[in-house]
C-alpha positions in Angstrom: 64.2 102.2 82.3 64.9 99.9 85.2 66.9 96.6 84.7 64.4 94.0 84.1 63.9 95.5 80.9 67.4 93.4 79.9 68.5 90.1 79.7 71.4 89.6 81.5 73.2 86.5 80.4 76.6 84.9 82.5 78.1 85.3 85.7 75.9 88.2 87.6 77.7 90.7 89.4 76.8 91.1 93.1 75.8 94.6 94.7 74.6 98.2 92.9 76.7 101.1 91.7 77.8 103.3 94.3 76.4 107.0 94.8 78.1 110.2 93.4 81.4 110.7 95.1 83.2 112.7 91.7 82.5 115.5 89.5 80.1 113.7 86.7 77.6 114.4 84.4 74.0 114.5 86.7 73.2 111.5 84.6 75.3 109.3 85.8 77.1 108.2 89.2 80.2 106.3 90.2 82.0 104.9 93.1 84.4 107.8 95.0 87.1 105.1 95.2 86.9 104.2 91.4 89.0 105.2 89.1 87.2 105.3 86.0 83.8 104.4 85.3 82.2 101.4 86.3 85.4 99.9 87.0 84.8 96.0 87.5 85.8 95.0 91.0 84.7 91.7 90.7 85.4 88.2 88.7 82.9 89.5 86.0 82.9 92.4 83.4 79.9 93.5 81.9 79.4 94.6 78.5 76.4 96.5 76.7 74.8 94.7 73.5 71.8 97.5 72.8 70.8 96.8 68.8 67.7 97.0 67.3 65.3 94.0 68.1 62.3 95.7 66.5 61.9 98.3 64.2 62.9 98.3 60.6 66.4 97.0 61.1 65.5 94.4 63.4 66.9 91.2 61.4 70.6 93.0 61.4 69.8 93.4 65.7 69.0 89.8 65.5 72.2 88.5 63.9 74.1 91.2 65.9 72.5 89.5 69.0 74.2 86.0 67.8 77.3 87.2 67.1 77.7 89.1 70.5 76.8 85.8 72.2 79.5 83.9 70.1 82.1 86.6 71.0 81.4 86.3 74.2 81.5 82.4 74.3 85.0 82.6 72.6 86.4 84.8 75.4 85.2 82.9 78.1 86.4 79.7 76.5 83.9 78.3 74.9 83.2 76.7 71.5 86.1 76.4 68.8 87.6 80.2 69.7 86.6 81.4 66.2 89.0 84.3 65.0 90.5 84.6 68.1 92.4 81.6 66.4 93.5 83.8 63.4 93.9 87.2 64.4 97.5 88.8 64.3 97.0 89.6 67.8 97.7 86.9 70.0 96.9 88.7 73.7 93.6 86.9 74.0 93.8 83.2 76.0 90.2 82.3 75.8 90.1 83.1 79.9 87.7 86.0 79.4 89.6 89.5 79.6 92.3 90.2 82.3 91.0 87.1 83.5 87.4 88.2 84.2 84.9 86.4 82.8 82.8 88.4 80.7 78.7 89.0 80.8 76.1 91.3 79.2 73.7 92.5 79.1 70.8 93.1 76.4 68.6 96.3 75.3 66.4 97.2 72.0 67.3 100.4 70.4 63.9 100.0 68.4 66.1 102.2 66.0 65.4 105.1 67.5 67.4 107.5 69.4 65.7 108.3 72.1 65.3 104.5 72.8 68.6 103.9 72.5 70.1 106.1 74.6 67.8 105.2 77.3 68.5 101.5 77.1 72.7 102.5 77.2 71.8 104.5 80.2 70.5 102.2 81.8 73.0 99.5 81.2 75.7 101.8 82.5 74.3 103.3 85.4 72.3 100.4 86.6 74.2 97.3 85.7 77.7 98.5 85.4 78.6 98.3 81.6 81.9 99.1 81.2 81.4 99.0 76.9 78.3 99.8 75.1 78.3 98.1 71.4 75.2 97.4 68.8 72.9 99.2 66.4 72.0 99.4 63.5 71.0 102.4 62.5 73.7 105.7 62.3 71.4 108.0 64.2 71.5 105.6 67.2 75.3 105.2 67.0 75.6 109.0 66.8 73.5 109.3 69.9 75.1 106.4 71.7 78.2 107.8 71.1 77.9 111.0 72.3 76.3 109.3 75.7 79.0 107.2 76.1 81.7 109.7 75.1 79.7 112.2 78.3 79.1 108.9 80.7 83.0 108.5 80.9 82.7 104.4 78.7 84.0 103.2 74.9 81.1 102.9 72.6 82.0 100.0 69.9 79.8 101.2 67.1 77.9 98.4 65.6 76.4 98.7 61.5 76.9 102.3 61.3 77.5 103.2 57.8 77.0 107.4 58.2 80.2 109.2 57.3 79.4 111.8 60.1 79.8 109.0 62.6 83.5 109.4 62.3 83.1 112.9 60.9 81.5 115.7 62.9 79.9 113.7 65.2 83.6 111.4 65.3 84.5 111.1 69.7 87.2 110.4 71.3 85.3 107.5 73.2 83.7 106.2 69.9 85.1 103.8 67.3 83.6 102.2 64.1 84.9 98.8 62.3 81.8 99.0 59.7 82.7 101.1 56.4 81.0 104.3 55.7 79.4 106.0 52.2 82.2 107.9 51.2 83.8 104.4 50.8 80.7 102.9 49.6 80.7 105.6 46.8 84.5 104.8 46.1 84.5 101.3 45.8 80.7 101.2 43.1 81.8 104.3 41.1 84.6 102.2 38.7 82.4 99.4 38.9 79.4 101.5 38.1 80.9 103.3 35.1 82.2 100.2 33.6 78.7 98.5 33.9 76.3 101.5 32.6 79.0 104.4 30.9 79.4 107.9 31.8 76.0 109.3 30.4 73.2 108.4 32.9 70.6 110.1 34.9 70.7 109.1 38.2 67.4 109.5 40.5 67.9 109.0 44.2 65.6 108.3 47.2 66.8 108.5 50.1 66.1 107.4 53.9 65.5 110.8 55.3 68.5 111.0 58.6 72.0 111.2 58.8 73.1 107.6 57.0 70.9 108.4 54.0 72.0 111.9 53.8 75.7 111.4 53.5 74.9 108.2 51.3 73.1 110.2 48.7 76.0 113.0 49.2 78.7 110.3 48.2 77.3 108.3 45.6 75.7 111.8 43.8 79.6 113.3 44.5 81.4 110.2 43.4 78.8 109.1 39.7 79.1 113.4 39.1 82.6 113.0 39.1 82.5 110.2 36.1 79.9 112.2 34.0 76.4 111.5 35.4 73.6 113.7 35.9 71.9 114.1 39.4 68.0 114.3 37.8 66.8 114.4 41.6 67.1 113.6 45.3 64.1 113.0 47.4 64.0 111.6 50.9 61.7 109.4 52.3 60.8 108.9 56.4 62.5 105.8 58.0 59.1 104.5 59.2 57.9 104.2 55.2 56.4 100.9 54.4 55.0 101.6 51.2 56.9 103.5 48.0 54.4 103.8 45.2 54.1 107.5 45.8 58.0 107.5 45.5 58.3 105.2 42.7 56.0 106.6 40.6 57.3 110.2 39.7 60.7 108.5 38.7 59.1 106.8 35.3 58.6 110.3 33.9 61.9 112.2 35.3 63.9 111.6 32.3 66.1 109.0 35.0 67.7 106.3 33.8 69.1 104.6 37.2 67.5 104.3 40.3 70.0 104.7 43.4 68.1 103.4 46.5 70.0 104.9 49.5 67.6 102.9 51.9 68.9 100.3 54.2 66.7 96.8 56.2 63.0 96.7 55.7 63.3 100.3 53.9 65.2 98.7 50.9 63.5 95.4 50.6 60.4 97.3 50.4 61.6 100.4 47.6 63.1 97.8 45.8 59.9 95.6 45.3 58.2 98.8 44.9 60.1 99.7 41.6 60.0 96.0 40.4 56.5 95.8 40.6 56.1 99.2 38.7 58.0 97.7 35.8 61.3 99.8 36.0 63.7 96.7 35.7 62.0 96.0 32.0 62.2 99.9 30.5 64.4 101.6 28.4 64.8 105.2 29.1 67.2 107.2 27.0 68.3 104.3 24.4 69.9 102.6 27.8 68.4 99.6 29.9 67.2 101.1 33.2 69.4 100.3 36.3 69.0 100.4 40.1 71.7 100.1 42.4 71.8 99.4 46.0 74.7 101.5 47.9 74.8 99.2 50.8 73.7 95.9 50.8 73.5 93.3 53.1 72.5 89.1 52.8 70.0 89.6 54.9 68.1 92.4 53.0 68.9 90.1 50.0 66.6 87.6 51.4 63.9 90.0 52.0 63.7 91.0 48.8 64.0 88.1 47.2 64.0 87.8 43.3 63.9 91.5 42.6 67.9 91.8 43.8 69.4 89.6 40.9 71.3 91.6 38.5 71.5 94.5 41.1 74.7 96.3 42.3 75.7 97.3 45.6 78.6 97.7 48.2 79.0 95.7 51.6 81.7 95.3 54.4 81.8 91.7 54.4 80.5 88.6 53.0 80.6 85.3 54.1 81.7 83.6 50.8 85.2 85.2 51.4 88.1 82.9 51.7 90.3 84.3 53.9 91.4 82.2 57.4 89.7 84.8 59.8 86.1 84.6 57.6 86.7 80.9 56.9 87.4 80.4 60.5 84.4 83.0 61.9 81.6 81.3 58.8 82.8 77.9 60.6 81.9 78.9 64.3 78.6 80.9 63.4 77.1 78.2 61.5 77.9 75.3 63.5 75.9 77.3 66.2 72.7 78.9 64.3 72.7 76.6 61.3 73.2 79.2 58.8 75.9 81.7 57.8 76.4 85.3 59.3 75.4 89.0 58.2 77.7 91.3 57.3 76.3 92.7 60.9 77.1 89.8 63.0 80.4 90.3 61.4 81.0 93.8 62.4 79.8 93.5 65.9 81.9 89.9 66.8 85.1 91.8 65.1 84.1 94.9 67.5 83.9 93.2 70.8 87.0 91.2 69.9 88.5 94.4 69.5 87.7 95.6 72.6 88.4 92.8 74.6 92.0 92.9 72.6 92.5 96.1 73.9 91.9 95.7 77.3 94.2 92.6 77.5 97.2 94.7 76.0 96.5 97.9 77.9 96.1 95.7 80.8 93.2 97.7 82.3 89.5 98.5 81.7 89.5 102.2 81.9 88.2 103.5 78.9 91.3 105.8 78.2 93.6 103.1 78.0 91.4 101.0 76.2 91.1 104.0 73.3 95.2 104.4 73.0 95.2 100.9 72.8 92.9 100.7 69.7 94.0 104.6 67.8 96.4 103.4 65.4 96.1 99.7 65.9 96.9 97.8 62.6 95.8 94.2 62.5 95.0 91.0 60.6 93.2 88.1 60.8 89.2 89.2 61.2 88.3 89.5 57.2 89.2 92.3 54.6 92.6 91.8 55.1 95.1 94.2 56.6 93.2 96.7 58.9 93.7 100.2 60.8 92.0 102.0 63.5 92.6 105.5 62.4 93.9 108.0 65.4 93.1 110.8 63.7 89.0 109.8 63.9 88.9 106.2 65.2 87.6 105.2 61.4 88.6 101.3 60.2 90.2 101.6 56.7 90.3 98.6 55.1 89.1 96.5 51.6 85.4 96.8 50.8 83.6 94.7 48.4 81.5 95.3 45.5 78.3 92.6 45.4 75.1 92.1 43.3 72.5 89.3 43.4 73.3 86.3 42.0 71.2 85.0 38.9 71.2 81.5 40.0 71.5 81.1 43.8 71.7 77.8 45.2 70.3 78.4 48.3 68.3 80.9 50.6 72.0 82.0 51.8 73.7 81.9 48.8 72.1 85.3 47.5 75.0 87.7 47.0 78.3 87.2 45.2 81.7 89.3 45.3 82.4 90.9 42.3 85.2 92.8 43.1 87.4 93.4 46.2 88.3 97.1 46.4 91.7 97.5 47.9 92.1 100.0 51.0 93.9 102.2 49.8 91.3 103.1 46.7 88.8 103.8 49.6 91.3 105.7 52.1 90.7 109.5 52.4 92.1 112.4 54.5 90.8 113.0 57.7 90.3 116.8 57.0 88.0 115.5 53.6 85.2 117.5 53.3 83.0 115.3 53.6 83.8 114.5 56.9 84.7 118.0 58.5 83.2 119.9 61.0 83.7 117.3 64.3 86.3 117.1 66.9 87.7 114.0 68.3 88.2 115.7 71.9 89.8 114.1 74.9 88.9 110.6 76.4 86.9 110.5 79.2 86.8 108.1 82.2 84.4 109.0 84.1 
């Protein structure tokens, strides 16, 4: 793909990248007297924002696209500085990083992989990105990933909720502030068994790649574990628009609950799918049917409209929270678009924050310093309280909420509320969990 397939927003960087003068991967070149990749020599850095801007997930790409262009604002010294004002860290100054002013560039993952990686390519070999971030989808974080981790840059994952992303597939270049489904699964499970009981059928459908696959194995793991019956598990292609055929064997399984481990456009349209086959109003088994949504965001809320009242569902942040950094991050957002921000835009801001965090107190670009800068980082200040990046598989542990759609909202916004706040440590696992074994870190690479 060549260059004017982006936007490139800011200060431009003069000249091209240099030709092969170290041992690389064929894909990708650097200058002989760099060293590390794409090493800004310059008064500008460049970052990466490659998220999905059609496709199925292309409202979360959208909001991620805001929220990049906020972050990026804040650094450069622009706007009210959002939670740069309230995060423990106090290395950023609002001057850009090591006093580079940052731009970007733009790409559309169209959430595919294929896609994706091309478009990350591109922004690294041909205008000199020194981070990739975005996505919304785990099969494009998993690809992107592993590109960046073999081009020599850090990959900020964007909404990434697969538990492979930090599992098997987990590098040493990648990291991931979204939650996952193992922690999904840990956080609805109480909340699920106080609701409905220990005696349910549960029937799952399931997007049909790596986020809905782990999904399905964490909710199934963690509703067995209280007493509920797995009646079935059926997967269904990303690129479904229509789930009749899907819908329709479930009203004679025996199943009680519906778990819809579908995500975007997939969700809003399985979910009005079973509403308009009447499973809200039966009773199967003596017990009201259910359906629960493992991960839910605001924005598939408004897609689907009516049919998410009443329905249960996990997210990694919300922006009815009351904390300073959420408070402070809700203010900024809205003030620019008009209306409040995903749990996506959310995700991404805290990610390039991060990042730019890192650099300041490693004090250098190169993407080794950057990633023992962030392993093991605890911090405050950005929403869900206290935080860690992980060393042992660059994983964010921290509290994950427990939503459902509200009854009586009071606005097109106002769709979701918090029902319970899970604390980290209820959600924390071992990095040798089953669940997530199989992957190895490795070594950073620079280039």
């Amino acid at each position: 793909m060549s260059t004017s397939n982006f936007t490139r927003r800011g200060v431009l960087k003069s000249g091209a990248i240099a030709g092969a003068g170290v041992a690389l991967p064929t894909i990708f070149t650097a200058s002989s007297a760099a060293a590390y990749m794409n090493e800004p020599t310059g008064s500008t850095v460049t970052f990466g924002f490659n998220v999905p801007q059609t496709g199925a997930y292309a409202d979360e790409g959208a909001d991620e696209l805001r929220a990049y262009e906020l972050a990026v604002e804040h650094l450069n010294g622009g706007g009210d500085a959002g939670m740069m004002n309230t995060f423990s860290s106090k290395a950023l100054k609002g001057n850009g990083i090591l006093g580079k002013k940052v731009e970007f560039v733009t790409g559309d993952t169209q959430t595919k992989s294929d896609a994706a990686r091309a478009s990350a390519k591109s922004m690294i070999e041909k205008d000199g990105a020194v981070m990739i971030t975005g996505g919304s989808s785990s099969g494009v974080a998993i690809a992107v990933q592993g590109l960046c981790q073999e081009a020599g840059v850090i990959f900020m994952a964007g909404l990434t909720h697969s538990n492979d992303t930090t599992g098997k597939d987990k590098k040493a270049n990648g990291f991931r502030h979204f939650f996952n489904g193992y922690m999904s699964a840990a956080a609805l499970a109480p909340v699920l068994k106080n609701l409905y009981g220990t005696d349910r059928n549960a029937y799952h459908l399931t997007a049909d790649y790596t986020w809905g696959w782990t999904q399905e194995e964490s909710i199934a793991a963690a509703t067995e574990a209280m007493g509920w019956n797995t009646v079935n598990k059926v997967r269904t292609p990303l690129a479904s628009t229509d789930f009749s055929s899907y819908i329709a064997p479930v009203l004679n399984s025996g199943a009680d609950v519906l778990v819809l481990n579908h995500y975007g456009g997939n969700m809003v349209n399985s979910l009005t799918n079973a509403v308009q086959f009447g499973l809200r109003d039966k009773v199967v088994n003596g017990k009201n049917f259910e359906i629960v949504v493992p991960l839910y965001s605001r924005l598939m809320a408004k897609g689907a409209g009516e049919n998410v009242k009443g329905i249960h569902g996990s997210t990694n942040w919300h922006w009815s929270l009351t904390d300073e950094g959420s408070k402070a991050f809700v203010k900024s957002f809205g003030e620019k678009y008009g209306f409040p921000p995903s749990q996506a835009a959310h995700t991404v801001y805290c990610q390039t924050m991060l990042y730019a965090d890192a650099a300041e107190r490693a004090g250098t670009f190169n993407p080794c310093g950057i990633a023992e800068a962030l392993e093991g980082f605890e911090f405050d200040g950005l929403g869900n309280g206290p935080t860690l990046y992980r060393a042992d598989d660059h994983q964010c542990f921290k509290d994950v909420l427990v939503v459902r759609g509200k009854e009586n909202p009071t606005s097109e916004f106002d769709l979701l509320e918090v029902v319970e706040v899970t604390p980290r440590g209820q959600v924390e696992y071992a990095p040798d969990h089953p669940m997530f074994a199989g992957g190895n870190l490795g070594t950073c690479n620079a280039g």
